[in-house]
matplotlib code that plots the C-alpha trace (Angstrom):
import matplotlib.pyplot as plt

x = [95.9, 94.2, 91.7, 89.2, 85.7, 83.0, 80.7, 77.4, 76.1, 72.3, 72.5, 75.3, 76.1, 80.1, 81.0, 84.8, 86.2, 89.7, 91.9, 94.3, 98.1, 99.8, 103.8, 103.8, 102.4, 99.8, 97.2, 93.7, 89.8, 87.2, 83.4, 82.3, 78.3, 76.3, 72.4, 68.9, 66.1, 63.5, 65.6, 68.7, 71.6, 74.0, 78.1, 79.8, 83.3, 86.1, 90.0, 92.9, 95.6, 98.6, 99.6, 103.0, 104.3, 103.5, 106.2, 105.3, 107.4, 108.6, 106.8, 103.7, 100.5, 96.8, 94.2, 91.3, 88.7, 85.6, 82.4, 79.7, 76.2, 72.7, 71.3, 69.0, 66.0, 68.3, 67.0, 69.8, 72.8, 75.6, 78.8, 79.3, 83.2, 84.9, 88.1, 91.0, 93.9, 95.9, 97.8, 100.5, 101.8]
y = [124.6, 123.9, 121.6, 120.1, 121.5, 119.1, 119.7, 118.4, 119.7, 118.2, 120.9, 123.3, 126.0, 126.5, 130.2, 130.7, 134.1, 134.6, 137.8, 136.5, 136.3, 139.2, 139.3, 140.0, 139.0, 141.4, 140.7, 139.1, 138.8, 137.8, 137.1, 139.6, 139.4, 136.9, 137.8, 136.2, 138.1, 137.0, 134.5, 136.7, 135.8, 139.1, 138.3, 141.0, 140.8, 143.0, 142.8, 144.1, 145.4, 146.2, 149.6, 152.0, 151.6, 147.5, 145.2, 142.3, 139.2, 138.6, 136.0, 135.3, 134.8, 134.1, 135.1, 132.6, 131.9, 129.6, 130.1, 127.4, 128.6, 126.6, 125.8, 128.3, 128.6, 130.9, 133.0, 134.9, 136.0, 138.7, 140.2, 143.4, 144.0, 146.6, 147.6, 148.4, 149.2, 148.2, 150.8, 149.2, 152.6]
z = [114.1, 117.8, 118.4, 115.5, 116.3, 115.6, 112.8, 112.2, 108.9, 109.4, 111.9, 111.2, 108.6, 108.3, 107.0, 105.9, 105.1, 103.9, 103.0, 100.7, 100.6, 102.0, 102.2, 105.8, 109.4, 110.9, 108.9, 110.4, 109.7, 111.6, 111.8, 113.9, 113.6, 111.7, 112.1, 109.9, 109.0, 106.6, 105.3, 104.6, 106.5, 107.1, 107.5, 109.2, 108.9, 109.7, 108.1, 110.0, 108.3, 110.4, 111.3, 110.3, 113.9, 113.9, 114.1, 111.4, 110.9, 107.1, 105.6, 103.4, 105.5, 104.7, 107.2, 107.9, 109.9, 109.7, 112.1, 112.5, 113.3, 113.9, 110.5, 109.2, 106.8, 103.7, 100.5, 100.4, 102.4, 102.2, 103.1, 105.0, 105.7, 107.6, 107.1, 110.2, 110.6, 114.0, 116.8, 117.3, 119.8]

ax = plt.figure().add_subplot(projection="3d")
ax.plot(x, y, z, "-o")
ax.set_aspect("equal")
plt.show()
């Protein structure tokens, strides 16, 4: 939830990466990099996965998060993702 950003599409472009139902908490992913050259756009993302020692609550989750950035000139964009795994110690 939190507060509604405002979006302006003339001038915005929204990116939206999910991981999927997992059947605990302790799951994330995030945008970590977004970068534009030559009219390829590059999404660097990173999924967190939780740890052996992590403390996760019990229910289903769905990790999410949505980035705006200035509108650019595209050909062609993709995905890079990195994979983690918290330290809960």
């Amino acid at each position: 939830m939190g507060e509604q950003p405002e979006v302006d599409f003339t001038r915005d472009l929204v990116i939206a990466v999910a991981s999927g139902q997992h059947r605990t908490g302790g799951f994330s992913i995030a945008v970590e990099q977004v970068t534009q050259q030559g009219g390829e756009l590059t999404i660097r993302v990173v999924e967190t996965t939780p740890g052996p020692d992590c403390v996760t609550t019990s229910e289903l989750t769905q990790p999410v998060e949505a980035v705006a950035i200035p509108v650019v000139q595209l050909f062609s964009w993709h995905f890079v993702e990195r994979k983690a795994t918290s330290d809960c110690r």
